[in-house]
mmCIF entry with sequence, helices, sheets and N, C-alpha, C, O atoms, coordinates in Angstrom:
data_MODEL
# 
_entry.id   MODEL 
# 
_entity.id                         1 
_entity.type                       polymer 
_entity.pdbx_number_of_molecules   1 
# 
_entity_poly.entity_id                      1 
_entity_poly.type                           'polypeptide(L)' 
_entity_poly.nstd_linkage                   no 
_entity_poly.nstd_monomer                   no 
_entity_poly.pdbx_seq_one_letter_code       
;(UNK)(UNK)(UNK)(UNK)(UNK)(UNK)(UNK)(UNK)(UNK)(UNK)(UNK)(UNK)(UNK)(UNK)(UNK)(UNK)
(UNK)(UNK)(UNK)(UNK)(UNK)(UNK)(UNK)(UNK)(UNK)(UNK)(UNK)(UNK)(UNK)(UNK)(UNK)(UNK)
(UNK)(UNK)(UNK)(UNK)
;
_entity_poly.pdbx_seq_one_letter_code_can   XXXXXXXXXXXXXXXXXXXXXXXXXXXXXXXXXXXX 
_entity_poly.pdbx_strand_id                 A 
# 
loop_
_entity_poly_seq.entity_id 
_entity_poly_seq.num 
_entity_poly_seq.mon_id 
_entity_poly_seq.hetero 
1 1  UNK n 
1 2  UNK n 
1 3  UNK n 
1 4  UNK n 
1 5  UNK n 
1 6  UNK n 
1 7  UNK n 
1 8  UNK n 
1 9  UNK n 
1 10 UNK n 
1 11 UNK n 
1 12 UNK n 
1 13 UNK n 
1 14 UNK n 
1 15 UNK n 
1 16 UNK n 
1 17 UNK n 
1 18 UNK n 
1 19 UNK n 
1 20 UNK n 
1 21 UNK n 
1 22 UNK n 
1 23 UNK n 
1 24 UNK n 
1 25 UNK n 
1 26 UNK n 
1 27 UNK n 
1 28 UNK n 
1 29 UNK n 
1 30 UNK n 
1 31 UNK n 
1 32 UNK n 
1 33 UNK n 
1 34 UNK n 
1 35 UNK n 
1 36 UNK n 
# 
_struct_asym.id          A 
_struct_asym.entity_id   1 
# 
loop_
_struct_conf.conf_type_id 
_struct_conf.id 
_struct_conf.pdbx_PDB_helix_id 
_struct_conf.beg_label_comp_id 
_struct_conf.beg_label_asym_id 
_struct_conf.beg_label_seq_id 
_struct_conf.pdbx_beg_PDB_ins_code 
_struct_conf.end_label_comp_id 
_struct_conf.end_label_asym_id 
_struct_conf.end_label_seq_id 
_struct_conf.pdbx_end_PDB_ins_code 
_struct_conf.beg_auth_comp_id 
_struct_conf.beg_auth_asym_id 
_struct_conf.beg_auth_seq_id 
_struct_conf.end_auth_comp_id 
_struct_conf.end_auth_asym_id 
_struct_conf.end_auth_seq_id 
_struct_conf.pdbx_PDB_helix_class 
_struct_conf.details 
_struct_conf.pdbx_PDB_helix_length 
HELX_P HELX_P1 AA1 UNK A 3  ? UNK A 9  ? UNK A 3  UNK A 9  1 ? 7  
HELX_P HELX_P2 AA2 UNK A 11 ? UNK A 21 ? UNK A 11 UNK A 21 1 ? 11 
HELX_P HELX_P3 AA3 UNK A 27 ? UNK A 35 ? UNK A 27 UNK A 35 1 ? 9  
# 
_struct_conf_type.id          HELX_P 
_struct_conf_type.criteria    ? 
_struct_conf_type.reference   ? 
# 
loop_
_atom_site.group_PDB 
_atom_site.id 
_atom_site.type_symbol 
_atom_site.label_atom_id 
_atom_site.label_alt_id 
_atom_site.label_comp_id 
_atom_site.label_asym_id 
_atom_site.label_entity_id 
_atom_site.label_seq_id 
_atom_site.pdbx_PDB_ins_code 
_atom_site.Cartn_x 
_atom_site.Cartn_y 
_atom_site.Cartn_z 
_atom_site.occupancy 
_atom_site.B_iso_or_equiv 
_atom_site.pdbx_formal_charge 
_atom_site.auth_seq_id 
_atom_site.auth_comp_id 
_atom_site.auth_asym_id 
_atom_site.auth_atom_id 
_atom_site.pdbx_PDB_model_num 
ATOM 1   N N  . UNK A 1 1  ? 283.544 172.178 119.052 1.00 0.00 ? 1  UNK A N  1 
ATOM 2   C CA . UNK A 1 1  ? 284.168 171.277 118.065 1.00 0.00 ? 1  UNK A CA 1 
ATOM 3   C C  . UNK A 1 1  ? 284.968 170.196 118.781 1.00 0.00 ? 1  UNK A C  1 
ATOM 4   O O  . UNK A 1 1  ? 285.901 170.318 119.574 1.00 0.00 ? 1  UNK A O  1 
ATOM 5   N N  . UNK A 1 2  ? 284.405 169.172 118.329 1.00 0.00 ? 2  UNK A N  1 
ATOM 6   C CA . UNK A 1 2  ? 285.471 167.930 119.250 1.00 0.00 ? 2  UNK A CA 1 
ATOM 7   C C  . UNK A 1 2  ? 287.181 167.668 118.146 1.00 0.00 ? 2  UNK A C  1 
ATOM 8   O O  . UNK A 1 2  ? 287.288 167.041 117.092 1.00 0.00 ? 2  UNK A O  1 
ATOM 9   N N  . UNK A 1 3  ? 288.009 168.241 118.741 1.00 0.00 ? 3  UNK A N  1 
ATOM 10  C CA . UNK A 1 3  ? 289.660 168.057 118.696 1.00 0.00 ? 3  UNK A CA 1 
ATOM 11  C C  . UNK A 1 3  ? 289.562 167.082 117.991 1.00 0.00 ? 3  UNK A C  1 
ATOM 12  O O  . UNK A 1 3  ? 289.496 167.139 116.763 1.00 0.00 ? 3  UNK A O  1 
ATOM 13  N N  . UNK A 1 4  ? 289.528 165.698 118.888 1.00 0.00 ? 4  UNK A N  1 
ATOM 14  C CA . UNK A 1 4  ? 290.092 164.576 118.552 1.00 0.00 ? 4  UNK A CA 1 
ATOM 15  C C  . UNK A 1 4  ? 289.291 163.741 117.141 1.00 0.00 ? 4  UNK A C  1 
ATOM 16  O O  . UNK A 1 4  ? 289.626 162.653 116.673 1.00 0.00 ? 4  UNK A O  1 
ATOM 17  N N  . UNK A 1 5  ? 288.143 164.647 116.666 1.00 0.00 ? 5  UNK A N  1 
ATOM 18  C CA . UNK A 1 5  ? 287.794 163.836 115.778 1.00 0.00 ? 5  UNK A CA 1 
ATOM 19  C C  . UNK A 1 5  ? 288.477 165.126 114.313 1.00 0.00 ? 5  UNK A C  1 
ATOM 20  O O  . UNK A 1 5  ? 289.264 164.823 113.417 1.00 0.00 ? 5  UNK A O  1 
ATOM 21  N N  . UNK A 1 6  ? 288.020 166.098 114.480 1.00 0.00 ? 6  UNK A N  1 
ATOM 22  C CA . UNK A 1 6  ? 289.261 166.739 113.391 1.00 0.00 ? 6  UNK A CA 1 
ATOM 23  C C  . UNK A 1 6  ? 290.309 166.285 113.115 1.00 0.00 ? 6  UNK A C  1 
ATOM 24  O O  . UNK A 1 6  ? 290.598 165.986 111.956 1.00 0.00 ? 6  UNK A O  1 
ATOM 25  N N  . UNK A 1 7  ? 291.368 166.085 114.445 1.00 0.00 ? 7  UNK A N  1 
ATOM 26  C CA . UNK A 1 7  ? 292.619 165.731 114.145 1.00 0.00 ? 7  UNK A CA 1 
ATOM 27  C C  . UNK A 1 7  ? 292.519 164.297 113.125 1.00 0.00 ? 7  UNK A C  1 
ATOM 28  O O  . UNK A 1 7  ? 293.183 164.073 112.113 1.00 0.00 ? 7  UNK A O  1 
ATOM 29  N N  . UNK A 1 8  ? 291.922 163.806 113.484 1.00 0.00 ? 8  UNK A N  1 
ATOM 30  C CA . UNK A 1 8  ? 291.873 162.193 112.870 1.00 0.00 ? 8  UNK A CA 1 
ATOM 31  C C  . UNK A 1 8  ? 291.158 162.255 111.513 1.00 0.00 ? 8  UNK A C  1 
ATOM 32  O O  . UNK A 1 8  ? 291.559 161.346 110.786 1.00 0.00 ? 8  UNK A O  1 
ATOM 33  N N  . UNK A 1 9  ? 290.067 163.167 110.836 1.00 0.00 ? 9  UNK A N  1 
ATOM 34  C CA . UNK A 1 9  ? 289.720 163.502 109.613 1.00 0.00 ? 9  UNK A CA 1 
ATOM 35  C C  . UNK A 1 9  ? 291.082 164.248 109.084 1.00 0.00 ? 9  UNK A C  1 
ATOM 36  O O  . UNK A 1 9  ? 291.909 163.483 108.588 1.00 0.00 ? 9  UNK A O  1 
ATOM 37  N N  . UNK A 1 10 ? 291.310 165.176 109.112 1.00 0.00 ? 10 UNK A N  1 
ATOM 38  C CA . UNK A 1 10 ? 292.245 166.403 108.671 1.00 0.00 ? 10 UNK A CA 1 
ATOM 39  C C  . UNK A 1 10 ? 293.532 166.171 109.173 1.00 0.00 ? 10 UNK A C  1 
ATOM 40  O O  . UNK A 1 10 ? 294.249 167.161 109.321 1.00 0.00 ? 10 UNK A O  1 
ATOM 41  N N  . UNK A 1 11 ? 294.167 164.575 109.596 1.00 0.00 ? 11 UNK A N  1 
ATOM 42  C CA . UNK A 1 11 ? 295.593 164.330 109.678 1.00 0.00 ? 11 UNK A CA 1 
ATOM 43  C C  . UNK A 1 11 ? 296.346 165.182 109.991 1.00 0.00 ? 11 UNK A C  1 
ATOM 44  O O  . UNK A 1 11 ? 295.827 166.102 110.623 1.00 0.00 ? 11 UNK A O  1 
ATOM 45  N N  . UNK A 1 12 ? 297.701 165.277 109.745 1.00 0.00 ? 12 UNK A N  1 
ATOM 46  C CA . UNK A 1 12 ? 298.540 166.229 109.503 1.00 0.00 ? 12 UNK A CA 1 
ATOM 47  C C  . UNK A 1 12 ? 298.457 167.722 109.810 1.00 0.00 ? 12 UNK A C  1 
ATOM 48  O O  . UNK A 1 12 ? 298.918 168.384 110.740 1.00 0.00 ? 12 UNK A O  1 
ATOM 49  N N  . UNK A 1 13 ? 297.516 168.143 108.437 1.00 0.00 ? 13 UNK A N  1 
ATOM 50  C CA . UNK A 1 13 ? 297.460 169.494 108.032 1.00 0.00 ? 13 UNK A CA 1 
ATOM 51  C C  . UNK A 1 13 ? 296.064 170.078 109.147 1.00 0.00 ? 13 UNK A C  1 
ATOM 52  O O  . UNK A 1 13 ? 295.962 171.266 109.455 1.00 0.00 ? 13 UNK A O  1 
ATOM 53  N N  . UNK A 1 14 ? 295.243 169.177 109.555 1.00 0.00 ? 14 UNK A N  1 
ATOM 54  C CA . UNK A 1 14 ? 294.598 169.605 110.735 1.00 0.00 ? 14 UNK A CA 1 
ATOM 55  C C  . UNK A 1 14 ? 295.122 169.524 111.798 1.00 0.00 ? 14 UNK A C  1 
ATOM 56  O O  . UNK A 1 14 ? 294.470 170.110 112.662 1.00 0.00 ? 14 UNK A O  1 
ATOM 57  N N  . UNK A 1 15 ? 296.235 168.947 112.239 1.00 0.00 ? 15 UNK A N  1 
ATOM 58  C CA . UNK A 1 15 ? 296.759 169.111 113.429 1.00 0.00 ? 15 UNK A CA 1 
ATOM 59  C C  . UNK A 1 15 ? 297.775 170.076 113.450 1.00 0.00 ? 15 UNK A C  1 
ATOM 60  O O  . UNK A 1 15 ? 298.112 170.342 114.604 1.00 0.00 ? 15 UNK A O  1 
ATOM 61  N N  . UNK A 1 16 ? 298.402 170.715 112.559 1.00 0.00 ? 16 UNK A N  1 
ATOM 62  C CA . UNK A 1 16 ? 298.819 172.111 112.632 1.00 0.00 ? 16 UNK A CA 1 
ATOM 63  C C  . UNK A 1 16 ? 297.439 173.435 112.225 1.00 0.00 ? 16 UNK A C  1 
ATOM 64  O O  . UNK A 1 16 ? 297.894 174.579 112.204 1.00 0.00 ? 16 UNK A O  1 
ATOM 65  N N  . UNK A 1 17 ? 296.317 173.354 112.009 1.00 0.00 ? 17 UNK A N  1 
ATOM 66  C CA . UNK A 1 17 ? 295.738 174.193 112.140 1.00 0.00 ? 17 UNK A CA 1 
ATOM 67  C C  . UNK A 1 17 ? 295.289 174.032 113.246 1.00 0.00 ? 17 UNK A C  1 
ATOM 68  O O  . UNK A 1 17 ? 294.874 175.031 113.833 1.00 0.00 ? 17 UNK A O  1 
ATOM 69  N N  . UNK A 1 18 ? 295.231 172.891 113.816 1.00 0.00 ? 18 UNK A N  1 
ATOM 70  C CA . UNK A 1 18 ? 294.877 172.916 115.226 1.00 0.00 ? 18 UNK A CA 1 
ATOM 71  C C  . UNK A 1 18 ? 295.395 173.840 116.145 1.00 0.00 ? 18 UNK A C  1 
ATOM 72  O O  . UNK A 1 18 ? 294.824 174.699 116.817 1.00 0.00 ? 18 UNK A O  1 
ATOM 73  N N  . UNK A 1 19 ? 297.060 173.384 116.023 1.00 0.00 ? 19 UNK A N  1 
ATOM 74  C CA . UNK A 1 19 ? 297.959 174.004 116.652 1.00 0.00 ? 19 UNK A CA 1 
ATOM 75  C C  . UNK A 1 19 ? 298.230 175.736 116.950 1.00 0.00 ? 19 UNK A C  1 
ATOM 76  O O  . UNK A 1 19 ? 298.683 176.384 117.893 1.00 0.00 ? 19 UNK A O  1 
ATOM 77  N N  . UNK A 1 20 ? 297.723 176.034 115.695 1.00 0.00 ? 20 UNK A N  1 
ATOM 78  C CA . UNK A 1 20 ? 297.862 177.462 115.572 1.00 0.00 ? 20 UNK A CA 1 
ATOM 79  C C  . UNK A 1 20 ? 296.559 178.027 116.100 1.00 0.00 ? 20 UNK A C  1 
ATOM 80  O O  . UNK A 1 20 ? 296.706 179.039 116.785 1.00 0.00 ? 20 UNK A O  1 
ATOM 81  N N  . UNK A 1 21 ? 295.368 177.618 115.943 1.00 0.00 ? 21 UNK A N  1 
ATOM 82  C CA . UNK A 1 21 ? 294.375 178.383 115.861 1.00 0.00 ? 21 UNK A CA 1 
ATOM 83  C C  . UNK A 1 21 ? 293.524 178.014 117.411 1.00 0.00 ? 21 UNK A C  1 
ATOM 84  O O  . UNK A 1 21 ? 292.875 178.869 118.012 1.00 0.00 ? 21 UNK A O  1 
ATOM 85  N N  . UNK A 1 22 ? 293.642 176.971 117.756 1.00 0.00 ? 22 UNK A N  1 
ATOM 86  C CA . UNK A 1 22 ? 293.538 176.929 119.717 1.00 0.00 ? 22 UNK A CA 1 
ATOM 87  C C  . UNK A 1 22 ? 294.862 176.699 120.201 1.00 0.00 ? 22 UNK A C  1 
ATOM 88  O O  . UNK A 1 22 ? 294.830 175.906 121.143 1.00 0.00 ? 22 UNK A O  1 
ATOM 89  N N  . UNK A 1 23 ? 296.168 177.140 119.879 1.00 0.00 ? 23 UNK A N  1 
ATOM 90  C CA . UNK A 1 23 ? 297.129 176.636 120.976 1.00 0.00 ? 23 UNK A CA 1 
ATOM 91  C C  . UNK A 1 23 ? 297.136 177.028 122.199 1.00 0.00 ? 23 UNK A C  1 
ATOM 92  O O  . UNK A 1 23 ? 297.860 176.610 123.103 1.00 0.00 ? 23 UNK A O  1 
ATOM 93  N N  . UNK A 1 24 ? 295.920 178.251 122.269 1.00 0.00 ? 24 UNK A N  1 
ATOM 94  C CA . UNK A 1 24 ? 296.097 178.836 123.484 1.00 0.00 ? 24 UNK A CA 1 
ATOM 95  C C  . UNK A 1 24 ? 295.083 177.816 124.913 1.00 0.00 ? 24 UNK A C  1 
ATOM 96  O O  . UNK A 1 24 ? 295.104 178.270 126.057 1.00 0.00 ? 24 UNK A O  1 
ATOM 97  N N  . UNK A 1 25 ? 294.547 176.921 124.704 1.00 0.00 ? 25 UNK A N  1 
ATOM 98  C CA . UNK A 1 25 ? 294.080 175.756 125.013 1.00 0.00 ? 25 UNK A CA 1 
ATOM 99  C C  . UNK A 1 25 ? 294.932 174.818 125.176 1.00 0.00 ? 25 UNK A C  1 
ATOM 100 O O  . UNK A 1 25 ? 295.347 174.242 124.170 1.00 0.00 ? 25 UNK A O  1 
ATOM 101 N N  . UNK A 1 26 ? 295.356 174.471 126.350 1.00 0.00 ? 26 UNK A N  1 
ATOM 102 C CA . UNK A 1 26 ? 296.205 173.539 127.220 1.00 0.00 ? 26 UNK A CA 1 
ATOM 103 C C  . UNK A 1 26 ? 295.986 172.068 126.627 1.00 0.00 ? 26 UNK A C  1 
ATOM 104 O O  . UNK A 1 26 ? 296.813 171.260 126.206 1.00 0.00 ? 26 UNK A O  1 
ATOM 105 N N  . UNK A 1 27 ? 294.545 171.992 126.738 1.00 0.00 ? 27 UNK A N  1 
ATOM 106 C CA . UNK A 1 27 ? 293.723 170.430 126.512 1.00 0.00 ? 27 UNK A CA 1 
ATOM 107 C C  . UNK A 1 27 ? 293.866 170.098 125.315 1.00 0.00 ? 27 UNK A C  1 
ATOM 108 O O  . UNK A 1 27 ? 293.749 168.897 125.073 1.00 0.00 ? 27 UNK A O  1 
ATOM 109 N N  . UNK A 1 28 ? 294.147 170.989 124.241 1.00 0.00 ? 28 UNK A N  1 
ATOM 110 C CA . UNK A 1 28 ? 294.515 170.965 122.927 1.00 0.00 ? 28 UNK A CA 1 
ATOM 111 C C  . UNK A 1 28 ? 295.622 170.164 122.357 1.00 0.00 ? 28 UNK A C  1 
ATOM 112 O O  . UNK A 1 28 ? 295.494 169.398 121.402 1.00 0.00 ? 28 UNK A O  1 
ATOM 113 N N  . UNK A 1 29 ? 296.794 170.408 123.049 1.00 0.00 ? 29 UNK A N  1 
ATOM 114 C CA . UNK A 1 29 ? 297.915 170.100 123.279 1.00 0.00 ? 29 UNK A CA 1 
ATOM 115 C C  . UNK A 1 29 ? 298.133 168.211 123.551 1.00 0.00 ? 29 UNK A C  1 
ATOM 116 O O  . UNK A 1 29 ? 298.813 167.268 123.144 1.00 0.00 ? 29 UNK A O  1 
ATOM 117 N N  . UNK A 1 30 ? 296.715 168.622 124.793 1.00 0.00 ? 30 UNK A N  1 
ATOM 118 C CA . UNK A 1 30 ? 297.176 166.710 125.175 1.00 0.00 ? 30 UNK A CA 1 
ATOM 119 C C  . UNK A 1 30 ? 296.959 165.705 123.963 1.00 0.00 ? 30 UNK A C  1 
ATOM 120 O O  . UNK A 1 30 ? 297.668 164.732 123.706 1.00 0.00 ? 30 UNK A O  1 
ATOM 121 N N  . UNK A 1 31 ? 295.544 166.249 123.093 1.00 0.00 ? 31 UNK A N  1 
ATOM 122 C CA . UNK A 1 31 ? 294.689 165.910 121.848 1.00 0.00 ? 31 UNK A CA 1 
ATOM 123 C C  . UNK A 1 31 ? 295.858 165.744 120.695 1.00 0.00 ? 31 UNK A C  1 
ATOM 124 O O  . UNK A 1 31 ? 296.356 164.715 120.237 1.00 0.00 ? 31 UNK A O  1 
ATOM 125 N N  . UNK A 1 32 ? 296.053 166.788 120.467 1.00 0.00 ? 32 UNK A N  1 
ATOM 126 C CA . UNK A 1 32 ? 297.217 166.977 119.286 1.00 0.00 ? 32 UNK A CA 1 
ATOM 127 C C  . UNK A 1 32 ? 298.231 166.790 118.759 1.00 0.00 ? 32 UNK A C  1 
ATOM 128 O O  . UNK A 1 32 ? 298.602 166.788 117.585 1.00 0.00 ? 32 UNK A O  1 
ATOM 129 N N  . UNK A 1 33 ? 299.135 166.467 120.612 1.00 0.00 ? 33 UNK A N  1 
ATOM 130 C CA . UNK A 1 33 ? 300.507 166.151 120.307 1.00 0.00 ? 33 UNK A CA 1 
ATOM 131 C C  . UNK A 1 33 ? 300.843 165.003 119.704 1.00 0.00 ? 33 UNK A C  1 
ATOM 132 O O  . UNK A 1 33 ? 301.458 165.035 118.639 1.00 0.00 ? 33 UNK A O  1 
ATOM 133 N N  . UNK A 1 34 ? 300.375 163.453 120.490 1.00 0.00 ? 34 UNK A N  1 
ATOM 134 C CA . UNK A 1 34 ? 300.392 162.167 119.972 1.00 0.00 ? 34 UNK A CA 1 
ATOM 135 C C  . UNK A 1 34 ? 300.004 162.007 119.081 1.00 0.00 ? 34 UNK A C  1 
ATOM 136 O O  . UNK A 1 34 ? 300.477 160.919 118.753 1.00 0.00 ? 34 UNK A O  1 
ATOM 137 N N  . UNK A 1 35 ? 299.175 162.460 118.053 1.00 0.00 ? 35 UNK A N  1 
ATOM 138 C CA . UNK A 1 35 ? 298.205 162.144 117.331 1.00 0.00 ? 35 UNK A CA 1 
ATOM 139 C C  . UNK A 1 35 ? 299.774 163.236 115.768 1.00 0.00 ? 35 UNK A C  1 
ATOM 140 O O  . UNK A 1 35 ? 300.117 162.550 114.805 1.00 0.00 ? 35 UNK A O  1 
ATOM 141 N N  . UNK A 1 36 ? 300.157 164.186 115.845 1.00 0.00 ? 36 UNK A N  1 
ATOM 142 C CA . UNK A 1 36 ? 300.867 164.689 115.276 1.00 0.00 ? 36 UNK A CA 1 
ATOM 143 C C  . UNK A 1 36 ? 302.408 163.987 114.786 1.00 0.00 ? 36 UNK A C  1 
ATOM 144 O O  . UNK A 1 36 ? 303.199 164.645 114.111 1.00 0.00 ? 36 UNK A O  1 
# 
């Protein structure tokens, strides 16, 4: 699943499911944070 295009469909509320459900993924983090 490409991160950076979820985060940007699913705003917000995808970037905390992001958060929770790969936080254990470092690279996740770089994707998610700015974008949050």
């Amino acid at each position: 699943m490409d991160v950076r295009f979820f985060v940007v469909g699913h705003g917000r509320s995808g970037t905390q499911w992001l958060a929770r459900a790969l936080n254990c993924d470092p690279t996740v983090n770089v994707h998610h944070e700015p974008l949050a």
